[in-house]
VOBA-1610 file (N, C-alpha, C; in pm, whole numbers, padded with zeros to 5 digits, always signed):
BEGIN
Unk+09669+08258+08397Unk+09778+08342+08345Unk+09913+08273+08366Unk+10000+08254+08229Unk+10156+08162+08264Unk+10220+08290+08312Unk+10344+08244+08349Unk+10433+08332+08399Unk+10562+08305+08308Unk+10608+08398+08295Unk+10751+08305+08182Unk+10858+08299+08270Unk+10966+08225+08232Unk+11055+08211+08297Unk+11171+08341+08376Unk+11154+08408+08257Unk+11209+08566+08278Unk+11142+08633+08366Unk+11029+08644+08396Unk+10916+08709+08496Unk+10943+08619+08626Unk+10938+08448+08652Unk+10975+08413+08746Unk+11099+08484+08799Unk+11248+08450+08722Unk+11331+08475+08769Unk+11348+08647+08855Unk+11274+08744+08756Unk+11257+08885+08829Unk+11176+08879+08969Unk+11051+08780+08965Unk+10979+08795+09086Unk+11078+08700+09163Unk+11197+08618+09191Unk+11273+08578+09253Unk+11353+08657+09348Unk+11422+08744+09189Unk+11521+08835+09271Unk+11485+09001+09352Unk+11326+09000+09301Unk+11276+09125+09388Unk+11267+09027+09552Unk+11191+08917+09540Unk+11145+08868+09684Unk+11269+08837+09755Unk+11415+08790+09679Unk+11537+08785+09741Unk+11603+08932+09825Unk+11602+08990+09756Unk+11622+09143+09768Unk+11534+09196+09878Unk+11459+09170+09879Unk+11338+09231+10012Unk+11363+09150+10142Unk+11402+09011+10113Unk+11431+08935+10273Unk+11548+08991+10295Unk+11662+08993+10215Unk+11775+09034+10257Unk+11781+09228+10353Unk+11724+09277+10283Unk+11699+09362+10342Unk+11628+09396+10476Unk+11492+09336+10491Unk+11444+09294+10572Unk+11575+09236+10705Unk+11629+09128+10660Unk+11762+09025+10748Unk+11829+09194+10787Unk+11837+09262+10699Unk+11986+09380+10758Unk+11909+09434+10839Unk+11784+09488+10821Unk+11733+09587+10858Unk+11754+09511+11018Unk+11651+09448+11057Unk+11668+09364+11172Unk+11737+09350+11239Unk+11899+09317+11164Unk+12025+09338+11238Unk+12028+09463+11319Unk+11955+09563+11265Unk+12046+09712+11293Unk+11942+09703+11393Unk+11797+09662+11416Unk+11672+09674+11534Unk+11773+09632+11647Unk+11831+09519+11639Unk+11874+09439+11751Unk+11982+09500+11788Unk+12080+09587+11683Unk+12167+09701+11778Unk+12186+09742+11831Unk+12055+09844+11758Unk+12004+09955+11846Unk+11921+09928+11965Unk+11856+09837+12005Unk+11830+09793+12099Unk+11928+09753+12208Unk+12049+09678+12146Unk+12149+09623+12228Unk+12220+09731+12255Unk+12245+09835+12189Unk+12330+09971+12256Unk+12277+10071+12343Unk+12118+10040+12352Unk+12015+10159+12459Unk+12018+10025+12576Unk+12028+09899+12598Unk+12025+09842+12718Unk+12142+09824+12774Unk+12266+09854+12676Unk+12432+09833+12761Unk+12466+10002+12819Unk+12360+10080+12751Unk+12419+10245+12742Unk+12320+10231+12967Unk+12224+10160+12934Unk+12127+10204+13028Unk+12096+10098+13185Unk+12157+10014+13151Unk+12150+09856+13226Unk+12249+09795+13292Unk+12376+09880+13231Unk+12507+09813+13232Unk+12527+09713+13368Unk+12505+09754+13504Unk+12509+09704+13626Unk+12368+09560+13664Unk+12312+09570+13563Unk+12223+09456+13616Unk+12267+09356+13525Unk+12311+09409+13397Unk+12390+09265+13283Unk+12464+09210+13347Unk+12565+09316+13436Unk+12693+09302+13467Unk+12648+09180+13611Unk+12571+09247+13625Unk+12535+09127+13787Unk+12471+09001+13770Unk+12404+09018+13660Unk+12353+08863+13615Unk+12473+08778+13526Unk+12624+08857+13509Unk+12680+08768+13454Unk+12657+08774+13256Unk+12607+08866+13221Unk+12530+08879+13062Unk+12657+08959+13029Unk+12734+09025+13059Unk+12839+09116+13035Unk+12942+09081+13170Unk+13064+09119+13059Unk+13229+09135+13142Unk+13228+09264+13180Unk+13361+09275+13295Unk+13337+09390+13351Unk+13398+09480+13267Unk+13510+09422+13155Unk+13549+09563+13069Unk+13468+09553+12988Unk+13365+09493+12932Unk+13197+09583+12850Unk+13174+09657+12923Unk+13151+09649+13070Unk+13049+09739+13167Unk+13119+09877+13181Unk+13232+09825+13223Unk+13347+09965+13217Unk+13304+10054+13133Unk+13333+09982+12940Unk+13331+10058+12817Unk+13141+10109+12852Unk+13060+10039+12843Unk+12935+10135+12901Unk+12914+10239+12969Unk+12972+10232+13100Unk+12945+10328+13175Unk+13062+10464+13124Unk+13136+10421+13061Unk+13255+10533+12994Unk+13167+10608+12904Unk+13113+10540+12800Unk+13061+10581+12703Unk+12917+10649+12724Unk+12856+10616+12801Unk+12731+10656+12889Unk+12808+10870+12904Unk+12878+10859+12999Unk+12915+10972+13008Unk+12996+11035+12920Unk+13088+10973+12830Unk+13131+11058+12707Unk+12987+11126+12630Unk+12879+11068+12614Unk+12743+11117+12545Unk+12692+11218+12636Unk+12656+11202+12751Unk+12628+11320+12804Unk+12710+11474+12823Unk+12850+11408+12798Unk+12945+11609+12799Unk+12945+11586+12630Unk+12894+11509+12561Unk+12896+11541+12414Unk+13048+11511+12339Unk+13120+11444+12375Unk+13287+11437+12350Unk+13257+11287+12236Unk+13381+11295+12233Unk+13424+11232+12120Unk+13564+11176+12175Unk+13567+11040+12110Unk+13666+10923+12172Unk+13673+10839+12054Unk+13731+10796+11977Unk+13713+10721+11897Unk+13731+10581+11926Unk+13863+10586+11991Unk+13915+10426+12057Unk+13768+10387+12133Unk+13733+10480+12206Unk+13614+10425+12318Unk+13480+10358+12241Unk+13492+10479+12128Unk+13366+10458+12058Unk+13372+10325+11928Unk+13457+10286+11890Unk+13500+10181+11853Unk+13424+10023+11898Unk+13505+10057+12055Unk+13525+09979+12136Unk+13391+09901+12175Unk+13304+10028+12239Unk+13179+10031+12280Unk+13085+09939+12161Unk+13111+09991+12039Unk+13013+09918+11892Unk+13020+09809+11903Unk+13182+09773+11907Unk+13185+09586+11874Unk+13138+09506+11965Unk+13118+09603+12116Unk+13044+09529+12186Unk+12905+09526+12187Unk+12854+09613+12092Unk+12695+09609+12059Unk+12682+09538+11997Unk+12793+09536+11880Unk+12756+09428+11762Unk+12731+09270+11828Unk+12843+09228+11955Unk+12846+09115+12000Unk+12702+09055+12059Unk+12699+09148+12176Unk+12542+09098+12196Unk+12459+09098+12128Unk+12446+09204+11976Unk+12338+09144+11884Unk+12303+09026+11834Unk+12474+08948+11825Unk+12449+08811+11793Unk+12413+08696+11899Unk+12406+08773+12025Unk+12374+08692+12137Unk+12235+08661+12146Unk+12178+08797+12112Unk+12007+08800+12089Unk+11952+08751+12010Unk+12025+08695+11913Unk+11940+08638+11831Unk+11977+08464+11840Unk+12100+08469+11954Unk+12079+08322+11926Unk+12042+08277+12060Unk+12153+08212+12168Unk+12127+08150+12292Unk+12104+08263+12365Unk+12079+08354+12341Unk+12054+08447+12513Unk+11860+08430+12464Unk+11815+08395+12363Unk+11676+08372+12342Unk+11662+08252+12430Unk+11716+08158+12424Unk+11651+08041+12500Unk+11707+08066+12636Unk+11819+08101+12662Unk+11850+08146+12795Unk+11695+08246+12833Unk+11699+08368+12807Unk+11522+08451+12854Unk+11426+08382+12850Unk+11383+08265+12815Unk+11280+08176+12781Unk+11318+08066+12932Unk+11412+08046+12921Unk+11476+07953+13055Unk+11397+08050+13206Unk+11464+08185+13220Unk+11423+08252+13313Unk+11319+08299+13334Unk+11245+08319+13220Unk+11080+08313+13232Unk+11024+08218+13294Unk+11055+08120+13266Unk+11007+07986+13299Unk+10980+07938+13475Unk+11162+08006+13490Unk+11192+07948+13658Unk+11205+08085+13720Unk+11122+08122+13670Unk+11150+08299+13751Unk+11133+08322+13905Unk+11000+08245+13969Unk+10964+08252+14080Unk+11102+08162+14164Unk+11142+08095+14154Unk+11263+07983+14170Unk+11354+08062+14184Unk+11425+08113+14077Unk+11535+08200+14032Unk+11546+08302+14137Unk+11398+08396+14173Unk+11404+08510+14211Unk+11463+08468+14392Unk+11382+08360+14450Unk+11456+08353+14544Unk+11618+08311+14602Unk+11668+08222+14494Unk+11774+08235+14520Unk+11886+08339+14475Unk+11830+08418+14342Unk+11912+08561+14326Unk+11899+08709+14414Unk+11760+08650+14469Unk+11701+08772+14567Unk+11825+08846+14651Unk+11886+08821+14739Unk+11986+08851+14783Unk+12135+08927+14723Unk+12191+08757+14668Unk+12293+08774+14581Unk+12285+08880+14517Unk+12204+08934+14419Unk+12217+09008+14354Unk+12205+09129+14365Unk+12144+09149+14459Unk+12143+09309+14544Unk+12288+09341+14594Unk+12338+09186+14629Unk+12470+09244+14720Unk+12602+09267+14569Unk+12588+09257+14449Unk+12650+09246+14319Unk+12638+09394+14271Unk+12509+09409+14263Unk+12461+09577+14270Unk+12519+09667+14361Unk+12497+09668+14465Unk+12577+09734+14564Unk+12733+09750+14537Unk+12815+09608+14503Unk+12934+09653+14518Unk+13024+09726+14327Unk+12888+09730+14261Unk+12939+09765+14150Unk+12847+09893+14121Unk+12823+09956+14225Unk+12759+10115+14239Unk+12622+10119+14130Unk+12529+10007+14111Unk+12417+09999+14065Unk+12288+10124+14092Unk+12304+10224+14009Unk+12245+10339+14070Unk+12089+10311+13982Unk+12082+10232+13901Unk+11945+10179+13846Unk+11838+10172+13928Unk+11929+10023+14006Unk+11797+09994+14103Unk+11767+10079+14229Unk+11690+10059+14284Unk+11605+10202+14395Unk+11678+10094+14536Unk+11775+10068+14584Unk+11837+09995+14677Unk+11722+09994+14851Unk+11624+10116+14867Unk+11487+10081+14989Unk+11394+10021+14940Unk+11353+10005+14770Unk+11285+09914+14712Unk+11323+09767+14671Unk+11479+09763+14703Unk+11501+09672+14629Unk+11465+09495+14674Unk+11417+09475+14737Unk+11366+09340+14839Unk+11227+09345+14740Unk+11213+09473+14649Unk+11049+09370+14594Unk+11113+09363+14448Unk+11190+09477+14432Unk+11237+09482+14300Unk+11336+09330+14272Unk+11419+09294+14353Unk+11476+09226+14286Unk+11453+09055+14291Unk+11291+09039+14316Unk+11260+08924+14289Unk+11231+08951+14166Unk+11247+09037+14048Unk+11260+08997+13954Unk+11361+09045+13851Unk+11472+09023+13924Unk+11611+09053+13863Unk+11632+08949+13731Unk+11646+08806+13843Unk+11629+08723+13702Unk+11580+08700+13587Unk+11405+08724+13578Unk+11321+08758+13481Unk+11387+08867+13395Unk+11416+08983+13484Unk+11428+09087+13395Unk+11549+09077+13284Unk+11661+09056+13362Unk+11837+09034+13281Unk+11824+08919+13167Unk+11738+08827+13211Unk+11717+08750+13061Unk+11626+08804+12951Unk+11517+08878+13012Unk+11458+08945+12946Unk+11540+09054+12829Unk+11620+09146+12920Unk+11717+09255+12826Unk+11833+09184+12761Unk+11851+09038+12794Unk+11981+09009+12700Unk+11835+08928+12619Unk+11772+08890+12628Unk+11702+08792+12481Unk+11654+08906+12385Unk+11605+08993+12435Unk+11600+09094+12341Unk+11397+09080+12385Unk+11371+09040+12480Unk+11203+08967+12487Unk+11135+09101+12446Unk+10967+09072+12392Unk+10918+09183+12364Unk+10884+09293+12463Unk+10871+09260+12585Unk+10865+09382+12695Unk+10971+09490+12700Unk+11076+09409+12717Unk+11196+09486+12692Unk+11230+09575+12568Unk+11250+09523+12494Unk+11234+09586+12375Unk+11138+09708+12353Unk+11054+09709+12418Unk+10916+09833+12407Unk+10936+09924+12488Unk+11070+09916+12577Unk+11064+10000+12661Unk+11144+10104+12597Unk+11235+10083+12499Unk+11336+10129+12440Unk+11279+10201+12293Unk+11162+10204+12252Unk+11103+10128+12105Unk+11129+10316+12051Unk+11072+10375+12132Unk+11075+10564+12105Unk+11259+10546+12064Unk+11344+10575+12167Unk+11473+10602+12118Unk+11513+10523+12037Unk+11515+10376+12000Unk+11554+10293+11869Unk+11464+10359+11738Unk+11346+10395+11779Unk+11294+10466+11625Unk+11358+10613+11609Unk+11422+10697+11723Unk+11508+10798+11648Unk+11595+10768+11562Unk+11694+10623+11646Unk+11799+10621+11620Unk+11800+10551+11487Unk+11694+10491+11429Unk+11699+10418+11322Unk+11647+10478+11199Unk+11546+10625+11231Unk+11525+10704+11167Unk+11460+10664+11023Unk+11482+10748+10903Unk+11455+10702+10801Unk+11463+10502+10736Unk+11553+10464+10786Unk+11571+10306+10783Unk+11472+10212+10837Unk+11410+10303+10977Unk+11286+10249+10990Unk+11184+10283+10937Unk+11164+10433+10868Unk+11049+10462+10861Unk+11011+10355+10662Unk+11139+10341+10642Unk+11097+10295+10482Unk+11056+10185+10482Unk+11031+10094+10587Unk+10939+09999+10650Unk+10831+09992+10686Unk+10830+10101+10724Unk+10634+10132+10743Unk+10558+10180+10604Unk+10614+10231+10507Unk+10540+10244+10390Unk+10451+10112+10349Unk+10503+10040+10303Unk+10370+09932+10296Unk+10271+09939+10384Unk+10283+09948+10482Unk+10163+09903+10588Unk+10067+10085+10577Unk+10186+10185+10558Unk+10076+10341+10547Unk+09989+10290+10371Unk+10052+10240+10297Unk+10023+10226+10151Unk+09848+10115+10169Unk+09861+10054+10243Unk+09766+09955+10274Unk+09677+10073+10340Unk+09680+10149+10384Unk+09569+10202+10467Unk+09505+10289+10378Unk+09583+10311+10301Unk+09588+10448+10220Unk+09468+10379+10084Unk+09536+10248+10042Unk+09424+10191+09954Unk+09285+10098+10059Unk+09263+10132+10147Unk+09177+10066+10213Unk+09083+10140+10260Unk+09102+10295+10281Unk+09016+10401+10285Unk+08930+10383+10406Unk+08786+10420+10363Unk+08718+10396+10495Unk+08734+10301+10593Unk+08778+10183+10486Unk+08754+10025+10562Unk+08855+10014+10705Unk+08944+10109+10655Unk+09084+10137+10767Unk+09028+10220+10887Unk+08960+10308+10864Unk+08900+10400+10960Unk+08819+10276+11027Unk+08699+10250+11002Unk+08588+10177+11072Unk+08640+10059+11076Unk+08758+09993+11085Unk+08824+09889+11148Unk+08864+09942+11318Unk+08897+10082+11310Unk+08950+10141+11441Unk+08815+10259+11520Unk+08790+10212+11470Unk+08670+10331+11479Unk+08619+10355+11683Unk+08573+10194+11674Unk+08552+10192+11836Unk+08663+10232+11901Unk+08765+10262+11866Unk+08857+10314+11964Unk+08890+10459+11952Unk+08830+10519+11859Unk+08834+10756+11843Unk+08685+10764+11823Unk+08618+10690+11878Unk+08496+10761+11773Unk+08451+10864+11907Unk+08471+10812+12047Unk+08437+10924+12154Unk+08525+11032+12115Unk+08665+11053+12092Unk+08738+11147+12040Unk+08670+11258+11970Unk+08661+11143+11853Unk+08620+11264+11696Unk+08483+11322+11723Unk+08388+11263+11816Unk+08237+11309+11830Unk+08252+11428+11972Unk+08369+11420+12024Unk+08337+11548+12131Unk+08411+11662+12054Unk+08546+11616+11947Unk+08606+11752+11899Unk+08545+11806+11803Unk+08474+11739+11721Unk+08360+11824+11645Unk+08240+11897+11741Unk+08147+11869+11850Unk+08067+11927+11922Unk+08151+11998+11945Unk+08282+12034+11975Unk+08385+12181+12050Unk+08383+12292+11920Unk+08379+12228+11792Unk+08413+12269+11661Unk+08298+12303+11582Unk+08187+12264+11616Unk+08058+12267+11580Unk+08053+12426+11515Unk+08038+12520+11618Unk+08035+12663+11600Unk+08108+12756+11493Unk+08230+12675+11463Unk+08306+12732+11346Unk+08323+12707+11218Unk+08260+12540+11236Unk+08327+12451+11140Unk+08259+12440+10992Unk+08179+12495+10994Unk+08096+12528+10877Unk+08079+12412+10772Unk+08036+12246+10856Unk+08031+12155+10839Unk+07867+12079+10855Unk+07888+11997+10764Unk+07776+11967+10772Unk+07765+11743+10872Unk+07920+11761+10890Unk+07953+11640+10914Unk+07957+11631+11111Unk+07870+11545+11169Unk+07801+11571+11295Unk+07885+11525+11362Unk+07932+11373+11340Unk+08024+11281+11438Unk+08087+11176+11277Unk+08192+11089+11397Unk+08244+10990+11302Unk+08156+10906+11240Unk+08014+10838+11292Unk+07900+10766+11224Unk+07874+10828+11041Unk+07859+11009+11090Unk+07867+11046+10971Unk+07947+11072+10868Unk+08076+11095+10947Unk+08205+11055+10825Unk+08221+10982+10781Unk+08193+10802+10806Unk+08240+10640+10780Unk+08105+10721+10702Unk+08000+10710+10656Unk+07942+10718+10536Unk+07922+10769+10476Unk+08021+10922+10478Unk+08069+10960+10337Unk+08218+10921+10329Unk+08281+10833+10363Unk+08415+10788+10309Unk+08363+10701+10231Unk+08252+10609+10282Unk+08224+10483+10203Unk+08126+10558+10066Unk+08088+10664+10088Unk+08027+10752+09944Unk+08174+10764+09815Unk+08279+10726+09916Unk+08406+10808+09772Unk+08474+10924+09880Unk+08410+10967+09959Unk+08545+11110+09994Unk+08651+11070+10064Unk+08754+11038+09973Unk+08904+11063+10046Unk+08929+11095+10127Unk+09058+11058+10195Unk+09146+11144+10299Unk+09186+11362+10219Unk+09212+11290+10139Unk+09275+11442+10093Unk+09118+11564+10080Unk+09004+11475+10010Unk+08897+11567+10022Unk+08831+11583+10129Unk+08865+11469+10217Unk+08830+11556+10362Unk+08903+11631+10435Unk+09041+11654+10400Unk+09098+11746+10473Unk+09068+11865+10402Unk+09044+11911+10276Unk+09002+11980+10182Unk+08851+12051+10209Unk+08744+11940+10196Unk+08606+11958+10214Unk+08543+11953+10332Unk+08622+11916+10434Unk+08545+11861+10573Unk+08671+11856+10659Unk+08744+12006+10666Unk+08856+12021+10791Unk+08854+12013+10914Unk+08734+12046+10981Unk+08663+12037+11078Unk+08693+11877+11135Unk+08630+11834+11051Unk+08604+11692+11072Unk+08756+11552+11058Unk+08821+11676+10931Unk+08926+11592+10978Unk+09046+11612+11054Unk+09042+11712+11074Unk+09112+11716+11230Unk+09052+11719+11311Unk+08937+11681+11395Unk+08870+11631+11472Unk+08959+11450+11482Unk+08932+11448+11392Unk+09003+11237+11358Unk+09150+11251+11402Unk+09184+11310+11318Unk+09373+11348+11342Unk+09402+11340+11494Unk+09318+11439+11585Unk+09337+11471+11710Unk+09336+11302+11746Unk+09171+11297+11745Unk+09165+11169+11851Unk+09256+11048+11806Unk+09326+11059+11686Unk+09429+10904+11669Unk+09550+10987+11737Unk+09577+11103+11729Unk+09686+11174+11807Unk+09716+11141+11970Unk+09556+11142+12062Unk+09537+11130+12133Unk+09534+10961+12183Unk+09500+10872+12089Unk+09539+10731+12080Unk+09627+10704+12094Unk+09736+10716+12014Unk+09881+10756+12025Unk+09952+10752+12150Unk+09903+10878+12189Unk+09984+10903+12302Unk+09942+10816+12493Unk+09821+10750+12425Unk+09771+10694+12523Unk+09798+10588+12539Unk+09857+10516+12445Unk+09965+10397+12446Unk+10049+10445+12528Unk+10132+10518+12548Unk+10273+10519+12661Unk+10365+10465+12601Unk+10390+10500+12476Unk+10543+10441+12429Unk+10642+10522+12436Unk+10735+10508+12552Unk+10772+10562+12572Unk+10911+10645+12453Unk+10898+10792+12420Unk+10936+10847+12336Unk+10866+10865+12196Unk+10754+10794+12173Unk+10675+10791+12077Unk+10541+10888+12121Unk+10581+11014+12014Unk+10461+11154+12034Unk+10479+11232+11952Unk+10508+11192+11843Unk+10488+11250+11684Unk+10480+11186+11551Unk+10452+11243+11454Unk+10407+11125+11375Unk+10559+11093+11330Unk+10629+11139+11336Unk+10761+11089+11255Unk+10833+10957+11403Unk+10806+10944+11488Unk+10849+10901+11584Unk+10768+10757+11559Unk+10645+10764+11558Unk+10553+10685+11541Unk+10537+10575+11366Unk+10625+10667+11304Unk+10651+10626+11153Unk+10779+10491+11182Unk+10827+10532+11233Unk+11009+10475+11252Unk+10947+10350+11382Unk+10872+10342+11448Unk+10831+10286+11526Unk+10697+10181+11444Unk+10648+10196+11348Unk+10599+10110+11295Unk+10648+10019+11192Unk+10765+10116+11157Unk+10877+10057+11049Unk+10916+09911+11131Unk+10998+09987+11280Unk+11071+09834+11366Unk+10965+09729+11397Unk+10824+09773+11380Unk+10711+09698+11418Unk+10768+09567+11283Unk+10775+09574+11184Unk+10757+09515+11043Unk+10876+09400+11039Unk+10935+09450+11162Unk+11113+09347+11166Unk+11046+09206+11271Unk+11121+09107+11256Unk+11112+08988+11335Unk+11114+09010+11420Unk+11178+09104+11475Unk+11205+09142+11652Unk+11172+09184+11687Unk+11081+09304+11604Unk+11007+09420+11623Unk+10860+09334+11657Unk+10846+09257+11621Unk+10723+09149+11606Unk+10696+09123+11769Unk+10790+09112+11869Unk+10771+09085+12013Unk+10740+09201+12039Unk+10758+09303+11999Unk+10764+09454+12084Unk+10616+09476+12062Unk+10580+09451+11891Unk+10381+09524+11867Unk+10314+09411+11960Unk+10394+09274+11946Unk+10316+09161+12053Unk+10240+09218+12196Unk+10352+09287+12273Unk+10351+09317+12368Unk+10299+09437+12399Unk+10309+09531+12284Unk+10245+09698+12290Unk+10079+09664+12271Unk+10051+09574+12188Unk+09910+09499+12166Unk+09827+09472+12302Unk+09913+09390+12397Unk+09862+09341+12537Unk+09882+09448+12592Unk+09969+09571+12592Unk+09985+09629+12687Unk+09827+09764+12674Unk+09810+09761+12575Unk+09689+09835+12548Unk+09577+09784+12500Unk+09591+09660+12465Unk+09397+09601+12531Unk+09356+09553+12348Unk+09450+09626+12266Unk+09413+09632+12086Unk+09469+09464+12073Unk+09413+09421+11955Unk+09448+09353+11894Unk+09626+09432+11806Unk+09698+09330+11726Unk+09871+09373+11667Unk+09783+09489+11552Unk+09661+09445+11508Unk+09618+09483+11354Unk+09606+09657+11360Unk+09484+09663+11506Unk+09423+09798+11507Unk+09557+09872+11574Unk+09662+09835+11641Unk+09733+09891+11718Unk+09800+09991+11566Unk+09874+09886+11470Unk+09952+09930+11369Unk+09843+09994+11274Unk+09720+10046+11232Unk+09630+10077+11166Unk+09587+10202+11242Unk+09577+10237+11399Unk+09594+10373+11455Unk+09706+10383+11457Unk+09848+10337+11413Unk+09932+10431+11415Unk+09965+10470+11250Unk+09925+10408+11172Unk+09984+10413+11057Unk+09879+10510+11001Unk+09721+10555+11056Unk+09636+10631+10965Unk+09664+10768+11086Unk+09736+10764+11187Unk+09788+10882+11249Unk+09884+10939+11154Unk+10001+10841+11078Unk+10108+10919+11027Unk+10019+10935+10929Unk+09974+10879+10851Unk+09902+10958+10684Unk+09865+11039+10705Unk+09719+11058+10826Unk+09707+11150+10810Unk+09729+11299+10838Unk+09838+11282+10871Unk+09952+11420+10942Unk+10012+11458+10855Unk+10022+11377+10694Unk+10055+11453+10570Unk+09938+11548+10531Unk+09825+11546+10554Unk+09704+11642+10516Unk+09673+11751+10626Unk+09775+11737+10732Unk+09718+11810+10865Unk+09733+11997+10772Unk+09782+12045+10718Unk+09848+12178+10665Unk+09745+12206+10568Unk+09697+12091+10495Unk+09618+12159+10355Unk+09459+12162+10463Unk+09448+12125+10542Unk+09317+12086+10683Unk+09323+12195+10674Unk+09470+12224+10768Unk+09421+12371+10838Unk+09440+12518+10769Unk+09467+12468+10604Unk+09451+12602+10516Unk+09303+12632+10466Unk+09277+12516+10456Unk+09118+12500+10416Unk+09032+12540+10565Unk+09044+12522+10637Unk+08962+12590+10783Unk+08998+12683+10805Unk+09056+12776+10779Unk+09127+12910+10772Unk+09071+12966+10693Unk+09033+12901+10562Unk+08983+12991+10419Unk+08837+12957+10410Unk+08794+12867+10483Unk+08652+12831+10487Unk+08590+12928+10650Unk+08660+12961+10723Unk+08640+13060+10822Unk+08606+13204+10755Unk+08721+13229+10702Unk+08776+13375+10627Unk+08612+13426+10557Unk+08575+13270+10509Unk+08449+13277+10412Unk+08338+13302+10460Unk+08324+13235+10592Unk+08186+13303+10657Unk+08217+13419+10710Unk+08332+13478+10752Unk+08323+13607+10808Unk+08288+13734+10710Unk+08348+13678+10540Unk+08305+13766+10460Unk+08126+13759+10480Unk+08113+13673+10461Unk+07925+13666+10429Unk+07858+13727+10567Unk+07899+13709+10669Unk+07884+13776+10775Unk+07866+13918+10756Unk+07984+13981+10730Unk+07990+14143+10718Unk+07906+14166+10580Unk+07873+14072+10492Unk+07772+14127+10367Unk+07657+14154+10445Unk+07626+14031+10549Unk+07479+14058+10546Unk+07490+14157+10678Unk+07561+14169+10762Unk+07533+14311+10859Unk+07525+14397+10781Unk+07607+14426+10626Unk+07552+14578+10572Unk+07462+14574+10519Unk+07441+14489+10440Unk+07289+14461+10385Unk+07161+14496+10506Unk+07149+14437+10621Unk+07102+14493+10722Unk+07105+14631+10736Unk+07165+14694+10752Unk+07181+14800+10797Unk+07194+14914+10732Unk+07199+14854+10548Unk+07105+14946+10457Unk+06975+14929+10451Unk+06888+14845+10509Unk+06761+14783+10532Unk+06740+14895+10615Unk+06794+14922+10697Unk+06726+14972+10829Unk+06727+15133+10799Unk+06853+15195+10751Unk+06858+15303+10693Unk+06731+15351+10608Unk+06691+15266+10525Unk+06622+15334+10459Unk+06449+15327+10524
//
């Protein structure tokens, strides 16, 4: 098949248009990241030297203007351009600087071990736990390069409040990857399967009694998905069963520990930042931190959000498929009991 020149040039300026976007979007990851570790850190930047003391100042100002809820504009100004600054720090030398301190961390830690407790102390560091701090702060160094490179640990710790704060901007990032699951059907399920199938096989045995299903465990759902039944006709035809699934990726979910991530809209905006370059260290690290490969991690979260668009028509259909045996129920007690009458 040729391509004409007119068709090249369109498939140019769509793929131009998508990096660029992609490039902004990213910018705003590394923001918002850089404004939850100056809002939250301020005294350990400030002690490793990563921040001046009027950033730290404008932090800790702005820290408490958010909590009485006020409004400052000069402050709030002030505070941005210094988010904006370290964004560009993160993406350039404070990366090889965190890569430096990774490196010489054990080194580092003993000669900052001290120093830096006594930096903390005199700049009212209420972060660190000061009767812990002799274990904690052998890894001061590790850590402060860590939160100025932007490294993927760090970043994950933050990943729940950057997906509020990025909201819809993140979530229009995760559409491709829900769109992929969505045309991949079963194959998406029984890619993740070993990790809900104890889930979905104990909440159906709980559900058994009501569910007016003929579908036993997940073994038997993966082969009627692979028969043709949809997501939508199983929330439709087999409610039981699919919220049985819903639960246990719900329960997946939350068994990650991301911290602030425990709904599907939370988890949407959080797969969106997954899709960014930077976001790329954070699934790195959410991957190791829970045992999944990057693939199944983003594939239980992305067939959690889909399928939390069908959770309502589920539970109208198990409601009306209940309603239904209770009618047939009361037919046949009267039927009975004109039996017996006569």
């Amino acid at each position: 098949m040729k391509i004409t020149k007119s068709q090249l040039k369109r498939i140019i300026k769509e793929e131009t248009i998508s990096l660029n976007e992609m490039k902004n979007f990213n910018q705003e990851v590394r923001e918002a990241y850089c404004e939850h570790i100056l809002l939250n850190y301020p005294n350990l930047l400030l002690s490793e030297g990563y921040i001046t003391p009027d950033v730290y100042t404008r932090a800790t100002q702005m820290r408490m203007l958010n909590e009485a809820n006020g409004v400052n504009r000069e402050l709030q100004e002030g505070f941005f351009d210094d988010v904006k600054a370290m964004a560009k720090k993160v993406g350039g030398a404070a990366v090889k600087k965190g890569k430096e301190l990774g490196a010489q961390a054990k080194e580092k830690a003993k000669e900052l071990g001290g120093q830096a407790l006594d930096k903390a102390k005199e700049i009212g560091n209420k972060e660190i736990d000061v009767k812990g701090a002799s274990k904690e702060m052998k890894r001061v160094g590790k850590e402060a390069g860590e939160l100025a490179a932007g490294a993927g640990e760090a970043m994950l710790n933050f990943i729940g409040p950057m997906a509020k704060k990025l909201g819809d901007k993140a979530t229009k990032f995760a559409q491709k990857k829900i769109k992929q699951i969505d045309k991949q059907g079963p194959k998406a399920l029984a890619a993740i399967s070993k990790h809900i199938e104890g889930g979905v096989d104990a909440a159906l045995s709980k559900a058994k009694s009501a569910a007016g299903s003929g579908v036993k465990g997940l073994a038997d759902l993966l082969v009627k998905a692979k028969e043709g039944l949809t997501y939508e006709q199983m929330a439709k035809k087999e409610p039981a069963a699919f919220m049985a699934t819903y639960k246990a990726l719900e329960k997946k979910v939350l068994s990650m520990k991301l911290k602030g991530v425990s709904t599907p809209q939370t988890a949407e905006a959080t797969l969106g930042i997954f899709q960014s370059p930077d976001g790329q260290k954070a699934l790195a690290a959410a991957a190791k931190k829970t045992g999944m490969s990057a693939a199944e991690l983003e594939t239980i979260m992305g067939m959690y959000v889909f399928q939390s668009r069908y959770v309502p028509m589920a539970t109208k259909a198990a409601a009306s498929m209940a309603e239904s045996i209770e009618f047939e129920k009361r037919v046949i007690r009267r039927v009975r009991k004109r039996l017996i009458n006569k």
